[in-house]
gemmi code that builds the backbone of each chain (N, CA, C; Angstrom):
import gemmi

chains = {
    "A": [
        ("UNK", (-10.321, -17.260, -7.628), (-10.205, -16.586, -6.326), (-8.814, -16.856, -5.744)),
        ("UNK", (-8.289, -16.059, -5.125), (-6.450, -16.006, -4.861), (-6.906, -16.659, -2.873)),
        ("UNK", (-5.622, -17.398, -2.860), (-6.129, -17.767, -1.309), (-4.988, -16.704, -1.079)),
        ("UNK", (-4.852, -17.101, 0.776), (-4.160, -16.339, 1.512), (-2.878, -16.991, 1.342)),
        ("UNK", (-1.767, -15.914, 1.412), (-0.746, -15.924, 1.148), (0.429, -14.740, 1.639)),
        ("UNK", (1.371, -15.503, 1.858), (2.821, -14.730, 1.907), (3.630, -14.791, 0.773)),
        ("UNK", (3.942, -13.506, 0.535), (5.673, -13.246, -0.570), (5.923, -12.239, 0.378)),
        ("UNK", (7.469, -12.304, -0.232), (8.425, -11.546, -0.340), (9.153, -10.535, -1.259)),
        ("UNK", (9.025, -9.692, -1.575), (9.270, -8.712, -2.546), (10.567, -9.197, -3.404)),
        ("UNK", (11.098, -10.155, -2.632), (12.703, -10.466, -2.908), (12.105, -11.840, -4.089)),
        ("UNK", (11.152, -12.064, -3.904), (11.157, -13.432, -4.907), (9.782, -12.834, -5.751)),
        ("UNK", (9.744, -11.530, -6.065), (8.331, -10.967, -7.104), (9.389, -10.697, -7.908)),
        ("UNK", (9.113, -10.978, -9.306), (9.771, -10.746, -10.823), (9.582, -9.185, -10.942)),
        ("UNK", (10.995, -8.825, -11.180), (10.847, -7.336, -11.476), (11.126, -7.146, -12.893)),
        ("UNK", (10.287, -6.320, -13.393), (10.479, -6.079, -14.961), (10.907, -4.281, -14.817)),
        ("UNK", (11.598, -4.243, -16.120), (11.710, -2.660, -16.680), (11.026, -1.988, -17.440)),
        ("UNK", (9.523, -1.403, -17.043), (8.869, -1.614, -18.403), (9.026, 0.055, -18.889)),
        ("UNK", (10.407, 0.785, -18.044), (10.502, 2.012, -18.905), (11.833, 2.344, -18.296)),
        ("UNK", (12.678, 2.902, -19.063), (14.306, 3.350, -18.734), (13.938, 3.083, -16.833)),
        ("UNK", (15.406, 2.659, -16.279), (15.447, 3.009, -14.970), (14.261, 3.030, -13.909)),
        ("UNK", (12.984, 2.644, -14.290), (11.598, 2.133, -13.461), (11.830, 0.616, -13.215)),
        ("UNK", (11.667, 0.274, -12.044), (11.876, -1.177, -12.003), (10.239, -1.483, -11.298)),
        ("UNK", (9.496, -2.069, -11.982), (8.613, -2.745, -11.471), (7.903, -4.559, -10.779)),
        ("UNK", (7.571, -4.464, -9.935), (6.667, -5.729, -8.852), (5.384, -5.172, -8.873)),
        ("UNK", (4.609, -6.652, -8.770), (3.166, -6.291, -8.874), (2.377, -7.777, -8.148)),
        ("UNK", (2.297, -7.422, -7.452), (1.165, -8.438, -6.274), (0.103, -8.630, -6.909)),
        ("UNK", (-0.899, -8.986, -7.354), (-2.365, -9.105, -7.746), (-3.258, -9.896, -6.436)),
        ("UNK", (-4.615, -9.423, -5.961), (-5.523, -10.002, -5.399), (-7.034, -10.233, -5.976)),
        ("UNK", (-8.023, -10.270, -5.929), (-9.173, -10.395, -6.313), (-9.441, -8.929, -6.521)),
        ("UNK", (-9.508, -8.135, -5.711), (-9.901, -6.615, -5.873), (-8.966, -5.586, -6.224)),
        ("UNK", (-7.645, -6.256, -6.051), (-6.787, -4.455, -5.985), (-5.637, -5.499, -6.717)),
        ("UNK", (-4.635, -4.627, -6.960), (-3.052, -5.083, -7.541), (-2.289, -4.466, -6.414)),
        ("UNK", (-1.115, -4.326, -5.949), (-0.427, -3.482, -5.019), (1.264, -3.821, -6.124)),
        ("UNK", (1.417, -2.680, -6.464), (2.760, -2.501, -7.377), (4.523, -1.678, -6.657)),
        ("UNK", (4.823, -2.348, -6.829), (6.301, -1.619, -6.247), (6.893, -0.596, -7.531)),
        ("UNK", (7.263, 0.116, -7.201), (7.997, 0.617, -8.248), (9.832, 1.379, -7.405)),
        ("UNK", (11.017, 0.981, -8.302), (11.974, 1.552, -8.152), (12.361, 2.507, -9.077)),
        ("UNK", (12.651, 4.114, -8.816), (12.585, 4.367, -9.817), (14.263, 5.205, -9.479)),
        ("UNK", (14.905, 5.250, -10.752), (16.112, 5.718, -10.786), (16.053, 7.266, -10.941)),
        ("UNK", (16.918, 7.957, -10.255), (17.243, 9.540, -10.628), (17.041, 9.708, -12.359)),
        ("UNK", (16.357, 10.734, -12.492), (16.419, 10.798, -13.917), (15.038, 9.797, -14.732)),
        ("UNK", (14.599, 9.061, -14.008), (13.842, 8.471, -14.645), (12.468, 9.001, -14.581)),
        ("UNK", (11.617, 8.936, -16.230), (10.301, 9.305, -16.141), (9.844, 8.578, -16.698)),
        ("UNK", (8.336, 8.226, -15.630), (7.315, 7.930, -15.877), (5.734, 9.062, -16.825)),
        ("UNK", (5.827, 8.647, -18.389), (4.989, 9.350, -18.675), (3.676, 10.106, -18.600)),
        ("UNK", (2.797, 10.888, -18.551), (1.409, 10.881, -18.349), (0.771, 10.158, -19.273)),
        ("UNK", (-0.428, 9.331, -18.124), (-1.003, 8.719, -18.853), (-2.634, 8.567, -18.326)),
        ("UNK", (-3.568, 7.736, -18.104), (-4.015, 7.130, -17.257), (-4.948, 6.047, -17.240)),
        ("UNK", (-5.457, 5.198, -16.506), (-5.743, 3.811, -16.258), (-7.715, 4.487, -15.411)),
        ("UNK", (-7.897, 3.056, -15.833), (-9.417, 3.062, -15.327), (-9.701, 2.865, -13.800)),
        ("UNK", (-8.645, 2.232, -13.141), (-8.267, 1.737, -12.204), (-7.837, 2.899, -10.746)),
        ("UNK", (-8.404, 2.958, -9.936), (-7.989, 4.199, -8.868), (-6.548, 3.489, -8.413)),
        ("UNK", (-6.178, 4.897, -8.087), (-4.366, 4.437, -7.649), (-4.573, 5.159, -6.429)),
        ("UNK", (-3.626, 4.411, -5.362), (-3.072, 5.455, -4.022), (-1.388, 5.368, -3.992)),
        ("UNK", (-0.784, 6.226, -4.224), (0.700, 6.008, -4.062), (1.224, 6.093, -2.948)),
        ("UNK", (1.836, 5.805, -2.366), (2.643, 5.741, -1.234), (4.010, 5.977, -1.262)),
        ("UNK", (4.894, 7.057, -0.977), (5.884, 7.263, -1.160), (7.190, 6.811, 0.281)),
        ("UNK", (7.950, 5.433, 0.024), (8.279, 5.225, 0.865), (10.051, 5.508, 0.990)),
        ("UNK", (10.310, 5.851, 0.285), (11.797, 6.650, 0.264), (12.242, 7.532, -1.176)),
        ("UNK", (12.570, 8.399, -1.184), (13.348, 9.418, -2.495), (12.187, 10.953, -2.171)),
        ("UNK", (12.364, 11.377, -3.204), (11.991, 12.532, -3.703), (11.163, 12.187, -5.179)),
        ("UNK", (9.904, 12.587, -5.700), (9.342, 12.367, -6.816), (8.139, 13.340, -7.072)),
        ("UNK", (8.393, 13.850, -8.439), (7.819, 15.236, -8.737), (6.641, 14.300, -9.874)),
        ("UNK", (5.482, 14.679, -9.326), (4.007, 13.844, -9.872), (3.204, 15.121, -10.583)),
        ("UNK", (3.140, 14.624, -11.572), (1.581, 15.464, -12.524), (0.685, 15.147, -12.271)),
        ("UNK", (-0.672, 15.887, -11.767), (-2.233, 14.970, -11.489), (-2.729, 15.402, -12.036)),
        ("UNK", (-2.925, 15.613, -12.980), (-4.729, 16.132, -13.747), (-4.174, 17.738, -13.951)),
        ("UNK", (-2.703, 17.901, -14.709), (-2.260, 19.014, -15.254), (-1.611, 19.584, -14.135)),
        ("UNK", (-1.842, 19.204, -12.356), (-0.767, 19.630, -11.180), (0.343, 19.630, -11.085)),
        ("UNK", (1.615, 20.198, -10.596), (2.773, 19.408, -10.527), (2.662, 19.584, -8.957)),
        ("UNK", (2.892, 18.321, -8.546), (2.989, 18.165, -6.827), (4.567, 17.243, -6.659)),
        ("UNK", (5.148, 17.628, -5.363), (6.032, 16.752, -5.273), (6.039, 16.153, -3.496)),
        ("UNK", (6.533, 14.913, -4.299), (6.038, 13.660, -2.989), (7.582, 13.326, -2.156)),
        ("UNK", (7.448, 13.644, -0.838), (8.345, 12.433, -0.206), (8.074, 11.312, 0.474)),
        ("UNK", (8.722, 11.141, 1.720), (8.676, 9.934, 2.186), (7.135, 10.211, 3.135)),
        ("UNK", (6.461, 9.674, 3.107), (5.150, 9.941, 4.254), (3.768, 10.952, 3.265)),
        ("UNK", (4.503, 10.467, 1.960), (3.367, 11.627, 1.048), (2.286, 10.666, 0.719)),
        ("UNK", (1.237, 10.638, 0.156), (0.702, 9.721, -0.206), (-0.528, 10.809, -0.798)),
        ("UNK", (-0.658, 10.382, -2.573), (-1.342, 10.424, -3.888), (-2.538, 9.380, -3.420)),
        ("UNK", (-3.555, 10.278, -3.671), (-4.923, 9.254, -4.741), (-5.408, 10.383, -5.569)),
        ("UNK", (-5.446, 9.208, -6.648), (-5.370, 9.494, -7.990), (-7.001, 8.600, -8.466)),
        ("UNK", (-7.870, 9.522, -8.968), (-9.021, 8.857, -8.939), (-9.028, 7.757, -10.356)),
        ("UNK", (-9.626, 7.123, -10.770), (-9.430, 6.359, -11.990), (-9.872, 7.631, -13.013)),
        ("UNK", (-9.059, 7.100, -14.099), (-9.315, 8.408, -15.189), (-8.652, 9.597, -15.203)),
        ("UNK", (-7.792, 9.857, -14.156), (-7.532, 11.141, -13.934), (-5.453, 10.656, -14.939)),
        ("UNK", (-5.715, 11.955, -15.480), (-4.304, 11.518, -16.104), (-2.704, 11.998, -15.055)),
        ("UNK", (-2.214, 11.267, -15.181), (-0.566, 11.270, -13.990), (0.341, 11.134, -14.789)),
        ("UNK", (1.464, 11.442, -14.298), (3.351, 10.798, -14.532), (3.704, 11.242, -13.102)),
        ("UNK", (5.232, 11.169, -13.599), (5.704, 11.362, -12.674), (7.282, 11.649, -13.037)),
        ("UNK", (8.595, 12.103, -12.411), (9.940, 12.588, -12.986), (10.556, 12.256, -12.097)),
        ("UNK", (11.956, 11.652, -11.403), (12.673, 12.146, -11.008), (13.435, 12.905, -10.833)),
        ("UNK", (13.394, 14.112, -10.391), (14.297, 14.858, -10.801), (15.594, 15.108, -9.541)),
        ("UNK", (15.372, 14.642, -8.389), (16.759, 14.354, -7.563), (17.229, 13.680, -7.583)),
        ("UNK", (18.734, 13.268, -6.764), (20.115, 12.664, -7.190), (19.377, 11.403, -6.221)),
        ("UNK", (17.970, 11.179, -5.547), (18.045, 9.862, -4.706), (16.895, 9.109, -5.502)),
        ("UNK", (17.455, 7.745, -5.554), (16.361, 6.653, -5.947), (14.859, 6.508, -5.253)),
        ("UNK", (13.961, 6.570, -5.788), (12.667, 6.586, -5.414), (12.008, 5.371, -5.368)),
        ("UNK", (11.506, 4.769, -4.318), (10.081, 3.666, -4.124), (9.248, 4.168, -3.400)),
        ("UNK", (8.200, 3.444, -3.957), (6.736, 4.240, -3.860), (6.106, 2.506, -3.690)),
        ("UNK", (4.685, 2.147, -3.715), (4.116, 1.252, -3.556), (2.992, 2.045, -3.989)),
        ("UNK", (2.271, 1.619, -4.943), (0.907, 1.817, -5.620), (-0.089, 0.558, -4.975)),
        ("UNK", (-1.391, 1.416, -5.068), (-2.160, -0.150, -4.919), (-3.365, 0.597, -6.068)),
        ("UNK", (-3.632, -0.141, -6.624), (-4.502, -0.358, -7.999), (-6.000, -1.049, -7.700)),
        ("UNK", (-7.238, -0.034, -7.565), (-8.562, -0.928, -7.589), (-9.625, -0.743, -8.338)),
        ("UNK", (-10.305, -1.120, -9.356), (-9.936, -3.041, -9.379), (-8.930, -3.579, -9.861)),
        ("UNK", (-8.473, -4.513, -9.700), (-7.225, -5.714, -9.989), (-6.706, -5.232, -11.290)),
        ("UNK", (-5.690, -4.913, -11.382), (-5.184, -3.898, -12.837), (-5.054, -5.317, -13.602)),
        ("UNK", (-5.388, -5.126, -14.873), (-4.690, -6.424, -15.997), (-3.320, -6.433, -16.518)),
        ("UNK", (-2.717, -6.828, -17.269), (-1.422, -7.435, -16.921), (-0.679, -6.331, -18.379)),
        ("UNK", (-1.541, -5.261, -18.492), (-0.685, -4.016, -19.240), (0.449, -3.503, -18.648)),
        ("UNK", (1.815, -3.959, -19.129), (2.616, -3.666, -18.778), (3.035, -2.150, -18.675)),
        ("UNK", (2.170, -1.224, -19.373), (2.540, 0.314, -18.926), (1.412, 0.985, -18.103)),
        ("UNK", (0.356, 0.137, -18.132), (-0.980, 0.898, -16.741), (-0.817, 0.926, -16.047)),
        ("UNK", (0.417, 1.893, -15.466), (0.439, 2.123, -13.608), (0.877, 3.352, -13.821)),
    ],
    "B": [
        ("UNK", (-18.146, 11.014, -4.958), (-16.436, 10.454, -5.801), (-15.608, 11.262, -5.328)),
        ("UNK", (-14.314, 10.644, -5.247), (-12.770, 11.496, -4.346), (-12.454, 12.186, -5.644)),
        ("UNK", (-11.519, 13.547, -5.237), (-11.053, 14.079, -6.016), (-9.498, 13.657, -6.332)),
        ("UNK", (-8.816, 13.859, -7.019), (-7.460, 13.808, -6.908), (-6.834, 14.250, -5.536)),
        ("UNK", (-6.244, 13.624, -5.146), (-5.413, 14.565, -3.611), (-4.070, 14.119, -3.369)),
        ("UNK", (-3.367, 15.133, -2.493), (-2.509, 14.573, -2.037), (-2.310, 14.572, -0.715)),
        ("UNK", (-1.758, 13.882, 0.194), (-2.077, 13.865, 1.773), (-0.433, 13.558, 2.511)),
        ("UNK", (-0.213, 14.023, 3.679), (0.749, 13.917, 4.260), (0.242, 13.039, 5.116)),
        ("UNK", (0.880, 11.530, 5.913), (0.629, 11.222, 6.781), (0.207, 11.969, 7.990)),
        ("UNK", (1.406, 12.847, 8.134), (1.533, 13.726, 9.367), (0.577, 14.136, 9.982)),
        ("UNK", (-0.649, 14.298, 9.004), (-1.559, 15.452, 8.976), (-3.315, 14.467, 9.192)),
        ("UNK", (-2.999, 13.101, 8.993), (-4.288, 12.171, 9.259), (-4.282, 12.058, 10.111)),
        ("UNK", (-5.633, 12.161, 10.401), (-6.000, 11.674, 12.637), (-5.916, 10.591, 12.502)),
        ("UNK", (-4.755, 10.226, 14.072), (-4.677, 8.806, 14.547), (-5.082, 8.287, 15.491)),
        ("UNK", (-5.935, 7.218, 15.422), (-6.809, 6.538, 16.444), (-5.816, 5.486, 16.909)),
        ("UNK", (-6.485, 5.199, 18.324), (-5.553, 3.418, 19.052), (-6.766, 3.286, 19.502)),
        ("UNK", (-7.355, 2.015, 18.527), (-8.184, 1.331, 18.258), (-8.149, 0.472, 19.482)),
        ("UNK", (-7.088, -0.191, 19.528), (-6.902, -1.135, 20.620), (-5.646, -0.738, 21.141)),
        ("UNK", (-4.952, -1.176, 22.435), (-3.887, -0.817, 23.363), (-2.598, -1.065, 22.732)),
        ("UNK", (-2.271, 0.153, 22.308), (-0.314, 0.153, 21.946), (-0.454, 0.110, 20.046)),
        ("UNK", (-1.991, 0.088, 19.725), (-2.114, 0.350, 18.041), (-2.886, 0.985, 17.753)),
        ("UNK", (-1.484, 2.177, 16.644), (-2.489, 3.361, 16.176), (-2.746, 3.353, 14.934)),
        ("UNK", (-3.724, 3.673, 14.637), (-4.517, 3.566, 13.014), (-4.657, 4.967, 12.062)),
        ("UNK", (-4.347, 5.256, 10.738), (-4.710, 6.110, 9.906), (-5.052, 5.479, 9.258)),
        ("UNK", (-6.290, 5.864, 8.634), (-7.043, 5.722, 7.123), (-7.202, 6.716, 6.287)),
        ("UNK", (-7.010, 6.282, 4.979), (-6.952, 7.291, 3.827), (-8.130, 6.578, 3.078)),
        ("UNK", (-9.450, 7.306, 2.851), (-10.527, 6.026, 1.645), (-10.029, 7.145, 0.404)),
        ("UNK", (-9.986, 5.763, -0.918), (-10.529, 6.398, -1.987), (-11.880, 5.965, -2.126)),
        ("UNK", (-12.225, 5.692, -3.208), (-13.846, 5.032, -3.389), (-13.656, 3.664, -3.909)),
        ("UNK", (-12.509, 3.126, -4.363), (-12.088, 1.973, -4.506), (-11.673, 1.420, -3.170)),
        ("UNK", (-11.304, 1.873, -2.641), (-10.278, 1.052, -1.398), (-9.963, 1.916, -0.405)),
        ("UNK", (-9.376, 1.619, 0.451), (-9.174, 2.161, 1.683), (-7.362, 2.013, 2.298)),
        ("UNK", (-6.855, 2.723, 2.336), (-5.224, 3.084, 3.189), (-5.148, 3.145, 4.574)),
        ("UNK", (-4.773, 1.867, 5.552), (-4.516, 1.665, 6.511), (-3.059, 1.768, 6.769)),
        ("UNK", (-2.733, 2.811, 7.676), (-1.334, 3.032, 8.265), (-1.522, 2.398, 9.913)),
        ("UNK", (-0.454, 1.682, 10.079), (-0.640, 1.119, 11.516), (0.789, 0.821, 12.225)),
        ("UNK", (0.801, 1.716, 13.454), (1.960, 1.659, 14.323), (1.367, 0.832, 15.387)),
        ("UNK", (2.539, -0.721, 15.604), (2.292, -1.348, 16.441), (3.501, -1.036, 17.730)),
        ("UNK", (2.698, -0.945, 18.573), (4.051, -1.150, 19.999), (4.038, -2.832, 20.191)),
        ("UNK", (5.256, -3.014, 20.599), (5.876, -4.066, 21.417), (5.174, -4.548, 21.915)),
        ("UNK", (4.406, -5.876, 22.511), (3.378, -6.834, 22.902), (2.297, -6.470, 22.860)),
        ("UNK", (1.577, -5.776, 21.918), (0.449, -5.051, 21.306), (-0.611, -6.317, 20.233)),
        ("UNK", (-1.261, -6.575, 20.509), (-2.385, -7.598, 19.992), (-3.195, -7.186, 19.173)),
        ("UNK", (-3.422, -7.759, 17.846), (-4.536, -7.609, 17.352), (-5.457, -8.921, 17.323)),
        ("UNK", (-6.555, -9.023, 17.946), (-7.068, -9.997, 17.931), (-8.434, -10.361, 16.472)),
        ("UNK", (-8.197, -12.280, 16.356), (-8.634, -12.642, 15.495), (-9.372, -12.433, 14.947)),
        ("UNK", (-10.029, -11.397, 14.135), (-11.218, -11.524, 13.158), (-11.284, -11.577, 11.686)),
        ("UNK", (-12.530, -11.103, 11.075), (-12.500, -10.693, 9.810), (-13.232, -10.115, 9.034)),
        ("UNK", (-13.177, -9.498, 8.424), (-14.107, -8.556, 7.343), (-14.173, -9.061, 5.394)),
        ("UNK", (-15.213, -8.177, 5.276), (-15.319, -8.608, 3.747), (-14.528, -8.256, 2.865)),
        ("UNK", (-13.806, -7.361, 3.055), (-12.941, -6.946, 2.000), (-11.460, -7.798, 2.003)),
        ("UNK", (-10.845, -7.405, 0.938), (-10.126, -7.913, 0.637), (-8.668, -7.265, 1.141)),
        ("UNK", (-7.732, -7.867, 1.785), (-6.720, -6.920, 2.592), (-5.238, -7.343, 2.099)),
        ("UNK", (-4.843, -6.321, 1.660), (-2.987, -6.734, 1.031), (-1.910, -6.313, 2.194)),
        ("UNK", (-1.649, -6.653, 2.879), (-0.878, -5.938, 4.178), (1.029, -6.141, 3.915)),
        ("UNK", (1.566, -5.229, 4.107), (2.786, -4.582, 3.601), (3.340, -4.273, 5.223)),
        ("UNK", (4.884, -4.744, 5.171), (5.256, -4.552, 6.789), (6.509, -3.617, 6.236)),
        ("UNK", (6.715, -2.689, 6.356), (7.646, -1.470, 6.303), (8.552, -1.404, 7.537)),
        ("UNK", (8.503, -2.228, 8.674), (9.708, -2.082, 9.680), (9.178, -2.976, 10.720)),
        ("UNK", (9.722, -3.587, 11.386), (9.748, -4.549, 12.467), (9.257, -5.759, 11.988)),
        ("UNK", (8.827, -6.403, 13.327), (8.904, -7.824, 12.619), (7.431, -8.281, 13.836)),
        ("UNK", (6.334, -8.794, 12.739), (5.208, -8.970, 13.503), (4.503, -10.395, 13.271)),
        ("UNK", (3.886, -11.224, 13.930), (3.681, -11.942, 14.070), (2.054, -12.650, 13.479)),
        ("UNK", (1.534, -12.754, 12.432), (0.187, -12.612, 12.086), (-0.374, -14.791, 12.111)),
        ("UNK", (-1.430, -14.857, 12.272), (-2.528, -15.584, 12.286), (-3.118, -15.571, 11.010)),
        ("UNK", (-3.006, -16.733, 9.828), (-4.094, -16.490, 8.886), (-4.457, -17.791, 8.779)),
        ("UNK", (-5.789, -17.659, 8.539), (-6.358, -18.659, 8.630), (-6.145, -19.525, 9.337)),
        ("UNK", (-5.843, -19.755, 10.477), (-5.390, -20.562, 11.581), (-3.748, -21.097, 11.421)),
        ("UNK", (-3.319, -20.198, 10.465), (-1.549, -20.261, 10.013), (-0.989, -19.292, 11.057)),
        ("UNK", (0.248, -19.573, 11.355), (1.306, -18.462, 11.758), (2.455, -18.319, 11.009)),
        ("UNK", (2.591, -17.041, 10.441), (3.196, -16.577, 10.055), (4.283, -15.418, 10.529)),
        ("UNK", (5.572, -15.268, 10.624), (6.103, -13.857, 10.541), (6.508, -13.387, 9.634)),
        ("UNK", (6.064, -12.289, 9.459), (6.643, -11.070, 8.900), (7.322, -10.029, 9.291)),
        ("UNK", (8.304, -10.122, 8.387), (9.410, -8.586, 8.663), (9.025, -7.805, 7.434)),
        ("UNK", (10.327, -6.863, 7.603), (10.206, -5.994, 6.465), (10.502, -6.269, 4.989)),
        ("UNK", (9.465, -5.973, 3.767), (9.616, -6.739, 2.414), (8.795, -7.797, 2.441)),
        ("UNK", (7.831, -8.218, 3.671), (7.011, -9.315, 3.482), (5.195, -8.632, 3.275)),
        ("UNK", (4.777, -9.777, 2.530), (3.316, -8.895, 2.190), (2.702, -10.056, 2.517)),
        ("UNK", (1.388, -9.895, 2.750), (0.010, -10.946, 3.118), (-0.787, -10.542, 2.313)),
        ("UNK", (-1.097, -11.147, 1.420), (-2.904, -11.346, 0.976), (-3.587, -12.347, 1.452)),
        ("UNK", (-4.943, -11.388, 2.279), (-5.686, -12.094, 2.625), (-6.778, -12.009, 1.880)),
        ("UNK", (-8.201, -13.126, 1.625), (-8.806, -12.607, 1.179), (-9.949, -12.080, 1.927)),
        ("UNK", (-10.933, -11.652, 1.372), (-12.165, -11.273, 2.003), (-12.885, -12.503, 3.244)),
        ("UNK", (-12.876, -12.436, 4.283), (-13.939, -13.573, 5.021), (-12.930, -14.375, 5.592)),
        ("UNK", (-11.539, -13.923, 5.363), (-10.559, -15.528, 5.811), (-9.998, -14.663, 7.429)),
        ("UNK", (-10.351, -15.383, 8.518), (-9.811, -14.555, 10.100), (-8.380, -14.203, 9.972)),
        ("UNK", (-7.945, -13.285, 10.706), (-6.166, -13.036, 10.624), (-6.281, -12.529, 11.986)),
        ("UNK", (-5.172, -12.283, 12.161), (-4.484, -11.125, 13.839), (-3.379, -11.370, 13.618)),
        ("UNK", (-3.034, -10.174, 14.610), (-1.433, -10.203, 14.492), (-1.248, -9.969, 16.115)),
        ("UNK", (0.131, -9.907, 16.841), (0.781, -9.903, 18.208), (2.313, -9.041, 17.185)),
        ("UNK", (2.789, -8.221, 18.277), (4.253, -7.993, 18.157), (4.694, -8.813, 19.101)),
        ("UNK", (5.874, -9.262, 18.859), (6.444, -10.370, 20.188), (7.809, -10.109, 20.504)),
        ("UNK", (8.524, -9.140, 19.456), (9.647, -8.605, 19.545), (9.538, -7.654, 20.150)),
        ("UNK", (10.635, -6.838, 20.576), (10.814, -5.367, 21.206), (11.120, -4.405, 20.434)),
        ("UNK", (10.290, -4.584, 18.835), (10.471, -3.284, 17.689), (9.427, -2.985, 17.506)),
        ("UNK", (9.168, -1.516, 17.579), (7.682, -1.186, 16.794), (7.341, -1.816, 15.766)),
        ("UNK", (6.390, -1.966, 14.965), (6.067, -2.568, 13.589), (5.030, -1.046, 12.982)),
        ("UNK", (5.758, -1.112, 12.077), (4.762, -0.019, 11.193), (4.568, -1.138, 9.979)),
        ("UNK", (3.334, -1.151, 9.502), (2.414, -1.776, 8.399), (1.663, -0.629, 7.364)),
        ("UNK", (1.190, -1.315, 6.168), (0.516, -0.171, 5.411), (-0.454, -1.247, 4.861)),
        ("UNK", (-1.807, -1.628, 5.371), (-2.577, -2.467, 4.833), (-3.660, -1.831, 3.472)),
        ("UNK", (-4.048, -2.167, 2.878), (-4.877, -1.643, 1.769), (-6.008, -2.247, 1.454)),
        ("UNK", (-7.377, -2.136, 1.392), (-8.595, -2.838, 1.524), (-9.191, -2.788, 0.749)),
        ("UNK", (-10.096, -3.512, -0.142), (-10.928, -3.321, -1.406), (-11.970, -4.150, -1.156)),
        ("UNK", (-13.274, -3.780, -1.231), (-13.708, -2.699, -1.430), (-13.596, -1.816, -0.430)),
        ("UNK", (-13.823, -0.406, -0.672), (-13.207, 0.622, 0.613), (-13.912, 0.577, 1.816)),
        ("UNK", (-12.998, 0.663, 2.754), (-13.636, -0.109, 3.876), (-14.716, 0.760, 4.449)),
        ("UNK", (-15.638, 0.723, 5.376), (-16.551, 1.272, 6.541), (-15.711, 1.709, 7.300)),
        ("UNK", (-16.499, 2.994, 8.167), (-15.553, 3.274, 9.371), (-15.706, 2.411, 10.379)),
        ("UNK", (-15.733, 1.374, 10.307), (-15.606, 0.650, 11.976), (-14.391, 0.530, 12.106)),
        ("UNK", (-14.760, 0.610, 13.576), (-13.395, 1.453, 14.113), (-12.404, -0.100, 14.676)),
        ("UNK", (-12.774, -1.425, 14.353), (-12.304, -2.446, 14.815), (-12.227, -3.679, 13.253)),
        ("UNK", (-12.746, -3.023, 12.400), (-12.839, -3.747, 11.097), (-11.739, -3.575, 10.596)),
        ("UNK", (-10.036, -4.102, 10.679), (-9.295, -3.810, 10.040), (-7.802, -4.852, 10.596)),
    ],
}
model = gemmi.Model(1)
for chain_id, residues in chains.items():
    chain = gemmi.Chain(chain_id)
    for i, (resn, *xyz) in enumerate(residues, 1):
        res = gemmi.Residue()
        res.name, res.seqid = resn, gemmi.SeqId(i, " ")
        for name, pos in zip(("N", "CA", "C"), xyz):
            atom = gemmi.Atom()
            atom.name, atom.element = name, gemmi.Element(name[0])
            atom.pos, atom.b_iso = gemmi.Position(*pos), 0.0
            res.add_atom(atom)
        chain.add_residue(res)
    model.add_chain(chain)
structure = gemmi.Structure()
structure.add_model(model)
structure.setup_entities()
């Protein structure tokens, strides 16, 4: 069981687990909450996870596949994505994109399930 | 079960639950999306619920209670709390605070559970 706690995004290990995606990932008992930075040009493949996602788009431009859709997200957009349902996602403008996912139940430590 | 969606903040009804804080919720069936604009000496007082709450501060700088801790948070700081542990928060500065809390399991509508 995780107690209560403070971080800082500035001291969560960011990994690359695909060209120009920079990922953080919080874990709690029920949910994960994931940062993602993603660079112009960078794609995230379709895929999908067992796990329900809500994205939150908190600065850029980002063009999302949902279940064969193409939707595109800005700042104040916000994705749910039911578990099972297959996603990506593209950059395709000149501005860097973060988003904040939250993942429920507690995603496992697959570095490409988000 | 939720379908895939996509949602504009803009476009969720916002409640002020309590004086100077306004609330949006987004449920999936996993979890629940709390958007929350705090005004300037705006209180949330101490309680707690069962779920499990990841809270994300996106601008200003707010003042939270966990577990009989004080903590501040600015922007880039996150709280996990868990399920059953009391929290509140106060703004004490003269900046709005916008937050994006996330709840698992998805919360009830009570309109003070959050």
């Amino acid at each position: 069981v995780t107690e209560a706690r403070v971080i800082d995004w500035a001291d969560v290990e960011q990994t690359e687990p695909l060209p120009g995606i920079l990922r953080q990932t919080i874990h709690g008992d029920q949910q994960s909450m994931v940062r993602y930075v993603y660079a112009p040009g960078s794609v995230f493949p379709v895929h999908s996870h067992p796990q329900e996602q809500i994205t939150v788009v908190l600065s850029g431009v980002i063009a999302f596949t949902v279940d064969g859709k193409r939707v595109v997200l800005g700042p104040g957009n916000v994705a749910v994505i039911p578990g099972g349902v297959h996603h990506g996602a593209i950059v395709e403008g000149p501005e860097t994109v973060v988003t904040i996912n939250t993942m429920s139940p507690r995603r496992a430590e697959d570095p490409l399930s988000s």
